[in-house]
N, CA, C and O atoms as CSV, one atom per row, in Angstrom:
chain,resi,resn,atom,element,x,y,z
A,1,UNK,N,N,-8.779,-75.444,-0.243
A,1,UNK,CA,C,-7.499,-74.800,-0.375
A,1,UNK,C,C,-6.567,-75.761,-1.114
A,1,UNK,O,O,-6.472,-76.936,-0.762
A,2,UNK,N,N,-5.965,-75.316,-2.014
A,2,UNK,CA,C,-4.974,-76.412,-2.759
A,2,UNK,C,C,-3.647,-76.459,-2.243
A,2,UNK,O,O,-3.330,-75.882,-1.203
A,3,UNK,N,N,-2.933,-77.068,-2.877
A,3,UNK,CA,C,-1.555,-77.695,-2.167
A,3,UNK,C,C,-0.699,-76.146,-2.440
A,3,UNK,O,O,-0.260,-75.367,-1.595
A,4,UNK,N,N,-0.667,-76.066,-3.735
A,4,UNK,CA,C,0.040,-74.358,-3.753
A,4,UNK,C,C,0.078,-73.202,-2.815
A,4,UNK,O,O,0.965,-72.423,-2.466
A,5,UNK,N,N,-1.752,-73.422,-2.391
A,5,UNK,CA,C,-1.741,-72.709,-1.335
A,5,UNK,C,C,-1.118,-72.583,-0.213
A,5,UNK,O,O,-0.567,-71.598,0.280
A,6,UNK,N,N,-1.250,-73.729,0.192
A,6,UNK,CA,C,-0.829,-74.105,1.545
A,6,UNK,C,C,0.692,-73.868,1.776
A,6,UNK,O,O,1.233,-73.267,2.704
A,7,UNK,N,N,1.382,-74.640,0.438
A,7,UNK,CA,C,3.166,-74.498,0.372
A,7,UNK,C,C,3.414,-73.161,0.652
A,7,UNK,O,O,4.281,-72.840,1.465
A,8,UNK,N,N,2.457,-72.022,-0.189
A,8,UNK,CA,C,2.732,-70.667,-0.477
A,8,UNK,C,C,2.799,-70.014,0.877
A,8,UNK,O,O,3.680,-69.181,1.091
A,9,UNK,N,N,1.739,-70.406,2.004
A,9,UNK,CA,C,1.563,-69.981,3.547
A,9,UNK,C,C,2.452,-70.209,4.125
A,9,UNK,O,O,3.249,-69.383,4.570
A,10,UNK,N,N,2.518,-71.967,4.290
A,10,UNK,CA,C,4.055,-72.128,5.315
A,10,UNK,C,C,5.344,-71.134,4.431
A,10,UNK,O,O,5.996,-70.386,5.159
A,11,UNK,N,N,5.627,-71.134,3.201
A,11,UNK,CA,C,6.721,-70.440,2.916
A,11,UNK,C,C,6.809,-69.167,3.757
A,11,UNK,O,O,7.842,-68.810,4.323
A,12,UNK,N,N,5.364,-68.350,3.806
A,12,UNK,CA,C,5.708,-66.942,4.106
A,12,UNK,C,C,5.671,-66.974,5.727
A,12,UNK,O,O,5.987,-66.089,6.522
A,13,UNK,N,N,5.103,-68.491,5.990
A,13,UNK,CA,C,4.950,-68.024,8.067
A,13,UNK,C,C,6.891,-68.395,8.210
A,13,UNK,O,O,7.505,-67.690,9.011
A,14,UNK,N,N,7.645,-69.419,7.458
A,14,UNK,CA,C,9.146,-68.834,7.313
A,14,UNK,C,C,9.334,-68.181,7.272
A,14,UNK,O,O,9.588,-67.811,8.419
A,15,UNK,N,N,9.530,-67.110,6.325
A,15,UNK,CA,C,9.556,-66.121,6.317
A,15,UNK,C,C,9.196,-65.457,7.318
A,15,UNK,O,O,10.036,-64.667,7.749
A,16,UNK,N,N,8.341,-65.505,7.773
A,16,UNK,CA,C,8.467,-64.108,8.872
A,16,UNK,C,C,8.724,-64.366,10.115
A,16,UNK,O,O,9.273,-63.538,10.842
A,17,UNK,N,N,8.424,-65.338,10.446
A,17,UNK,CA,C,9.245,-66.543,11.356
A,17,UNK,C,C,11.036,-66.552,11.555
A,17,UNK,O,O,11.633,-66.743,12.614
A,18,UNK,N,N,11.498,-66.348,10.523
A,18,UNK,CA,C,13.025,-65.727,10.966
A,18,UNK,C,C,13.507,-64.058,10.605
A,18,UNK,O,O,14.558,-63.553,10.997
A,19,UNK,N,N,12.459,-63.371,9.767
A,19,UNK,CA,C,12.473,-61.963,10.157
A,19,UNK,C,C,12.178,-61.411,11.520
A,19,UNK,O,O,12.651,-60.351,11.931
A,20,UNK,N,N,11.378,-62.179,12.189
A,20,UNK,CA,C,11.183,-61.771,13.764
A,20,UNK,C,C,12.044,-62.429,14.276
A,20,UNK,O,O,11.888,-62.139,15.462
A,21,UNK,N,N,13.160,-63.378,14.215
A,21,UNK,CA,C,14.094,-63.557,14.924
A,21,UNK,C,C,15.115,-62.696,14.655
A,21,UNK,O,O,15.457,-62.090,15.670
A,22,UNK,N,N,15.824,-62.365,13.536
A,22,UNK,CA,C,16.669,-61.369,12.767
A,22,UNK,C,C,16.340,-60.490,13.729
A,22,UNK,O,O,17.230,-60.237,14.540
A,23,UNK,N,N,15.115,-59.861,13.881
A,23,UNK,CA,C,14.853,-58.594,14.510
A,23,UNK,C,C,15.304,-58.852,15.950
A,23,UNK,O,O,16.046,-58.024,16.477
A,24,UNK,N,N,15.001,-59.690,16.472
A,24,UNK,CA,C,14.680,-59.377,18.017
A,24,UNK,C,C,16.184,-59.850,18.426
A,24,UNK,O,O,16.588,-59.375,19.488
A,25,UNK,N,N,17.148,-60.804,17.664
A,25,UNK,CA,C,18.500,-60.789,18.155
A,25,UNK,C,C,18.980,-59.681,17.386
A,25,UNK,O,O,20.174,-59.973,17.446
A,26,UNK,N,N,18.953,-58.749,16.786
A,26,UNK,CA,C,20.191,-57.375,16.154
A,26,UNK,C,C,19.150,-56.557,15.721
A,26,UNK,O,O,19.032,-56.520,14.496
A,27,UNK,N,N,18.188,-55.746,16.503
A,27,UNK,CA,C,17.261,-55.369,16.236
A,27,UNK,C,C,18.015,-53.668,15.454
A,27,UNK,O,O,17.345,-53.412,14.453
A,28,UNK,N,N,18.777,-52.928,15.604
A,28,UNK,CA,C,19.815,-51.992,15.075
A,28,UNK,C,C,20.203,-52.691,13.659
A,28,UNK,O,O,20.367,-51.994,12.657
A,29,UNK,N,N,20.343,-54.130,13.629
A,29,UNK,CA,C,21.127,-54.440,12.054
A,29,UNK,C,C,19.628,-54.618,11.279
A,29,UNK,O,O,19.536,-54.714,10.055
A,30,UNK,N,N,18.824,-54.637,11.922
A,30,UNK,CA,C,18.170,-55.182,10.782
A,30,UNK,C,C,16.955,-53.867,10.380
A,30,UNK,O,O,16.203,-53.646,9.430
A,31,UNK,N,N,17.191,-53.369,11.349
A,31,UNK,CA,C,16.185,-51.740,11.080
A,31,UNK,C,C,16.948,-51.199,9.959
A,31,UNK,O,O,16.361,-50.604,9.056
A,32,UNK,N,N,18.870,-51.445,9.949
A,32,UNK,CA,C,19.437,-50.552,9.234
A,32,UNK,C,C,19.509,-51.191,7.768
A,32,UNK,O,O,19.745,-50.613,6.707
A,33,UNK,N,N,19.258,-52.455,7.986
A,33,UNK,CA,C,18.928,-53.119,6.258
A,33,UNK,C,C,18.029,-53.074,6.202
A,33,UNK,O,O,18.049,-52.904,4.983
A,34,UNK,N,N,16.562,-53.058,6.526
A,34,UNK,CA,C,15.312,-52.546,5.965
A,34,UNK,C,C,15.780,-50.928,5.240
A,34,UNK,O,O,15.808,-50.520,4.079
A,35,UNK,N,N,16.127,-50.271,6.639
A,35,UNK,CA,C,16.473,-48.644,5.437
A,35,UNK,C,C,17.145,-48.801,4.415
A,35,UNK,O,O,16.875,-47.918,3.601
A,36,UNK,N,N,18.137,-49.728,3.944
A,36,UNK,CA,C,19.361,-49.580,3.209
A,36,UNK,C,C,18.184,-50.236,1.736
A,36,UNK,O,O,18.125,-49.830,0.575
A,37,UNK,N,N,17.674,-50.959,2.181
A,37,UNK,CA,C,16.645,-51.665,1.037
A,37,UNK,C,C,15.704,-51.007,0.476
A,37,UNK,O,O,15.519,-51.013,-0.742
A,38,UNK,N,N,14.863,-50.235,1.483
A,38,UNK,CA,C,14.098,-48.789,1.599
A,38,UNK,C,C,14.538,-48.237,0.279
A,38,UNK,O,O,13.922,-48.170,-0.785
A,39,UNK,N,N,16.054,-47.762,0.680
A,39,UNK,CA,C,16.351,-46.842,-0.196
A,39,UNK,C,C,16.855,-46.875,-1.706
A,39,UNK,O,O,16.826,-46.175,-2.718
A,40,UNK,N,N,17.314,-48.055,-1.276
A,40,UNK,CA,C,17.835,-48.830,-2.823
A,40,UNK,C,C,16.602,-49.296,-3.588
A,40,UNK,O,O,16.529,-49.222,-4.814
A,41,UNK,N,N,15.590,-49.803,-2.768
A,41,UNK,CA,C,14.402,-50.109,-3.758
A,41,UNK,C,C,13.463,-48.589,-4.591
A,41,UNK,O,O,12.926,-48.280,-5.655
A,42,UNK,N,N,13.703,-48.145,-3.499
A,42,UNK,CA,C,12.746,-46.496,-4.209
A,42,UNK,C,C,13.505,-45.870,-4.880
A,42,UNK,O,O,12.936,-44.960,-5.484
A,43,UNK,N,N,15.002,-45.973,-5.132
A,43,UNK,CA,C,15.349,-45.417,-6.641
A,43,UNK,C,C,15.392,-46.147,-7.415
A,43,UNK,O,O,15.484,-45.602,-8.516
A,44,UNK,N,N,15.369,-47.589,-7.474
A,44,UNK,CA,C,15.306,-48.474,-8.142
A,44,UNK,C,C,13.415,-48.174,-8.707
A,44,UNK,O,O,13.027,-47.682,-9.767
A,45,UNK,N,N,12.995,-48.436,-8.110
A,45,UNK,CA,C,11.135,-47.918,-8.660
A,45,UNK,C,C,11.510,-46.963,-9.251
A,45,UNK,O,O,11.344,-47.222,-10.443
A,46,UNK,N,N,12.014,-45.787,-9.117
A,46,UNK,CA,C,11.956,-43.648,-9.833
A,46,UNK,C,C,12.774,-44.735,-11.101
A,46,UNK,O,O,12.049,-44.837,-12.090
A,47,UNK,N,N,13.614,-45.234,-11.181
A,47,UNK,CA,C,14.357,-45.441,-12.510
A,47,UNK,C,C,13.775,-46.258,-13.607
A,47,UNK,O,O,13.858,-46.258,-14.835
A,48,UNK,N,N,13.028,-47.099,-12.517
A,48,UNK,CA,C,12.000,-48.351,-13.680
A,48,UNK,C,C,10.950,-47.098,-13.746
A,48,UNK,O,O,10.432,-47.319,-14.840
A,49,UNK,N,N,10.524,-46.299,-13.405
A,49,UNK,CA,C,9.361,-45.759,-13.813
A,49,UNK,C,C,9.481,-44.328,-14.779
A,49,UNK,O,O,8.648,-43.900,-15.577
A,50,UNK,N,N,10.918,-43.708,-14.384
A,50,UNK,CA,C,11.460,-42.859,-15.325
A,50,UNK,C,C,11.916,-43.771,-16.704
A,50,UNK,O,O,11.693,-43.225,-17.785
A,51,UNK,N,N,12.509,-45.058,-16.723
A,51,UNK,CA,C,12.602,-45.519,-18.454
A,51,UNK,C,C,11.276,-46.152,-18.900
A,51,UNK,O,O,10.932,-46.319,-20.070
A,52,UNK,N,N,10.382,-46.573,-17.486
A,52,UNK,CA,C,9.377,-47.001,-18.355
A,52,UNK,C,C,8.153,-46.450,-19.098
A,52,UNK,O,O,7.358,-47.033,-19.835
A,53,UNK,N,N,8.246,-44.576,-18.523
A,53,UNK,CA,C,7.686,-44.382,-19.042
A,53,UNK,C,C,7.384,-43.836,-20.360
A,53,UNK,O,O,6.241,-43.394,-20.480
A,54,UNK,N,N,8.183,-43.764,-21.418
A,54,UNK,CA,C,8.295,-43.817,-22.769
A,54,UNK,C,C,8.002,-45.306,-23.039
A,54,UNK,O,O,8.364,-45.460,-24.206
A,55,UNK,N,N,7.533,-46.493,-22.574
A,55,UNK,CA,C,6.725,-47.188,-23.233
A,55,UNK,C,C,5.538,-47.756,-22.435
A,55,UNK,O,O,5.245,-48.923,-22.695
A,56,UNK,N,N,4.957,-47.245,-21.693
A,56,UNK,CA,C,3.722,-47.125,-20.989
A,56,UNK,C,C,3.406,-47.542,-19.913
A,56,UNK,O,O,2.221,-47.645,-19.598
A,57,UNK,N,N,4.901,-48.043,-18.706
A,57,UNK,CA,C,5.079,-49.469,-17.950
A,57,UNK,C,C,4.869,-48.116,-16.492
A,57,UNK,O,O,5.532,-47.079,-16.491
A,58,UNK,N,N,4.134,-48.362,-15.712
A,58,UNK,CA,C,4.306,-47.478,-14.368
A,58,UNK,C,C,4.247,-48.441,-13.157
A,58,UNK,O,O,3.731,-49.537,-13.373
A,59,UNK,N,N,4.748,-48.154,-11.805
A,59,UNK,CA,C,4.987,-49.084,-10.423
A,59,UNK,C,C,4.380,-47.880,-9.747
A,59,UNK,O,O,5.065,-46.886,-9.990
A,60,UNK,N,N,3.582,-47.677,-9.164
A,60,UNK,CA,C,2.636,-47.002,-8.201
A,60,UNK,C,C,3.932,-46.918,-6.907
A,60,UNK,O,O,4.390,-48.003,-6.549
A,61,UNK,N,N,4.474,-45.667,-6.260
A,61,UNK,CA,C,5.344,-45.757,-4.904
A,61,UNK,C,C,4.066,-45.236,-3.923
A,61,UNK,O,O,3.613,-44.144,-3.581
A,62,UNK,N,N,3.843,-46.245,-3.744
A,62,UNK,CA,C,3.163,-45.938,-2.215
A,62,UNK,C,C,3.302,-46.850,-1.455
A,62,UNK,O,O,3.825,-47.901,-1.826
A,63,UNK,N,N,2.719,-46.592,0.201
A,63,UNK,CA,C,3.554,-47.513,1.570
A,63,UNK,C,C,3.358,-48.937,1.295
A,63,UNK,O,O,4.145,-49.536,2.028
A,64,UNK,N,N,2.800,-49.623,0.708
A,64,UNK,CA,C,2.934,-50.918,0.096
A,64,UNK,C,C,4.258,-51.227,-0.704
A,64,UNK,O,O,5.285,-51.707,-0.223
A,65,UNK,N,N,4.026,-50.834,-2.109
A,65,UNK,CA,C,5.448,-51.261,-3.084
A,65,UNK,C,C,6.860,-50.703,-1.845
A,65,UNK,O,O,7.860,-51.395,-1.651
A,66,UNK,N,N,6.639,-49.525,-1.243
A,66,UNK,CA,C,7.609,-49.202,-0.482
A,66,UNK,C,C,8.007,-50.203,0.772
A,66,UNK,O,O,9.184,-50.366,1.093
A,67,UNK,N,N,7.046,-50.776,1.367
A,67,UNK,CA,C,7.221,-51.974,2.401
A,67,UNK,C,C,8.078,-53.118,1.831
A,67,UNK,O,O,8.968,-53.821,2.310
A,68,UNK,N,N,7.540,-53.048,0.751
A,68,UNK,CA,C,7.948,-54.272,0.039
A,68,UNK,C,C,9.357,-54.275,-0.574
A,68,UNK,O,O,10.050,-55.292,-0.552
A,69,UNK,N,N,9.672,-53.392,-0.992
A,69,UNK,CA,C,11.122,-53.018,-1.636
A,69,UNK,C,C,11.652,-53.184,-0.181
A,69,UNK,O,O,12.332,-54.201,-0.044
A,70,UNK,N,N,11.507,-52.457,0.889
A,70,UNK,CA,C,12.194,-52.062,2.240
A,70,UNK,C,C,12.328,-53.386,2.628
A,70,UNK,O,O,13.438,-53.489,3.149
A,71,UNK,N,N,11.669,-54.596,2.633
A,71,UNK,CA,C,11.839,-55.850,2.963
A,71,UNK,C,C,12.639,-56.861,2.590
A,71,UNK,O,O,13.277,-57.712,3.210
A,72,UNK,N,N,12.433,-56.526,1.124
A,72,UNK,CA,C,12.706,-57.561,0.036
A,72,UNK,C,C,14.505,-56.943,-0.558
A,72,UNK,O,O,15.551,-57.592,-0.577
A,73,UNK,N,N,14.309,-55.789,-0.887
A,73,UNK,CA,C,15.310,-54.735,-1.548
A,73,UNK,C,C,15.223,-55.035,-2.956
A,73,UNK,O,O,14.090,-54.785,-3.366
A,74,UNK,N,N,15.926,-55.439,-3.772
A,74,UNK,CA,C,15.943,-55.628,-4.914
A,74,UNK,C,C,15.511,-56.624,-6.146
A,74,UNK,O,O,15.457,-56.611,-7.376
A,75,UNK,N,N,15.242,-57.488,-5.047
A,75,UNK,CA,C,14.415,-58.783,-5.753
A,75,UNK,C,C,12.739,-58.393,-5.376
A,75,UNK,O,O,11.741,-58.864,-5.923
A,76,UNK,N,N,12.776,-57.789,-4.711
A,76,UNK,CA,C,11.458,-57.170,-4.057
A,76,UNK,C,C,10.763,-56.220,-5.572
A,76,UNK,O,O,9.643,-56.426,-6.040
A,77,UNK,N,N,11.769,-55.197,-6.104
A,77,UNK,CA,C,11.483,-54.492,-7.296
A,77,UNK,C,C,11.267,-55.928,-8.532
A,77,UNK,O,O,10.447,-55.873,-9.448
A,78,UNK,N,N,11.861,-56.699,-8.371
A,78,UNK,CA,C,11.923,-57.186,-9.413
A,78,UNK,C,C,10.753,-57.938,-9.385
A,78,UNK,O,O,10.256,-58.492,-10.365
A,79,UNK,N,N,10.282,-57.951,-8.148
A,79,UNK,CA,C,8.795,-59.005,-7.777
A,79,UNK,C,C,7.578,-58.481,-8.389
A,79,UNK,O,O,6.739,-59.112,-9.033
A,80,UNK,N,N,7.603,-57.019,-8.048
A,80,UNK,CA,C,6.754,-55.812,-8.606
A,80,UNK,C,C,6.464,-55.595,-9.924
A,80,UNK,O,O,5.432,-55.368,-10.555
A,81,UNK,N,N,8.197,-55.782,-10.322
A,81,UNK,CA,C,7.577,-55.428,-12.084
A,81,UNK,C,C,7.198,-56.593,-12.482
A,81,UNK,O,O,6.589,-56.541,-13.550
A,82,UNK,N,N,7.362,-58.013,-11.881
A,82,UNK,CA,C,6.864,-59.080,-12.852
A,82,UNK,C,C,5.259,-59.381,-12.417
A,82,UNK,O,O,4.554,-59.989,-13.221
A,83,UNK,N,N,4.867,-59.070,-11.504
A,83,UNK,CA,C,3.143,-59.140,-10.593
A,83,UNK,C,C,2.749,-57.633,-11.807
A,83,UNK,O,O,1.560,-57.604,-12.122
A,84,UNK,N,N,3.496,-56.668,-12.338
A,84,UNK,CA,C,2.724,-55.536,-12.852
A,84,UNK,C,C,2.711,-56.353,-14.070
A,84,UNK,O,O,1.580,-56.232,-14.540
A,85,UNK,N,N,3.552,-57.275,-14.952
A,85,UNK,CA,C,3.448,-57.375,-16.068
A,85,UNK,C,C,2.291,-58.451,-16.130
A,85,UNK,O,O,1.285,-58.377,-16.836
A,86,UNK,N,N,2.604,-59.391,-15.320
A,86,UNK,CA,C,1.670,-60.370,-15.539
A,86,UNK,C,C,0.026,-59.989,-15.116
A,86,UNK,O,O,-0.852,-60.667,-15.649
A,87,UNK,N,N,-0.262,-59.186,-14.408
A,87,UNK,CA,C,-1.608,-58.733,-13.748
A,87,UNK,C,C,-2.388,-57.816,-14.610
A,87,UNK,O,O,-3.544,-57.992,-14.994
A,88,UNK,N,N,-1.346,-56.474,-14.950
A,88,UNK,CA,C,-1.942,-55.723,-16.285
A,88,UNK,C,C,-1.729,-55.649,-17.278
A,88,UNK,O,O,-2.436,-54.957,-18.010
């Protein structure tokens, strides 16, 4: 396992490591910013995928990219289109 790796793991056990605290002290605030992200990310996807498609660029909405927007919100979309550009 290389060092990237490893940095890349502890980053995300942070990560979720204070999303389960977030949750379990304001478990109401943080259900209601997952939705608010939810929702801002999935028109944010319909709009990248309505201009992108006149030049051939598509983001798949299914319960994945949708988890992920719902988590992330808007840097979350922006995570998506750069993993779509660089991957395909």
């Amino acid at each position: 396992m290389s060092a990237w790796q490893v940095i890349g793991m502890l980053v995300g056990a942070v990560v979720l490591i204070y999303m389960i605290a977030r949750f379990m002290r304001e478990p109401g605030q943080a259900v209601m910013g997952m939705l608010r992200g939810l929702i801002v990310g999935v028109v944010a996807l319909f709009v990248i995928n309505l201009i992108g498609a006149s030049f051939g660029f598509h983001i798949a909405i299914n319960p994945v990219t949708a988890a992920t927007t719902a988590i992330l919100g808007l840097p979350g979309v922006a995570a998506l289109v750069v993993m779509n550009v660089w991957m395909v």
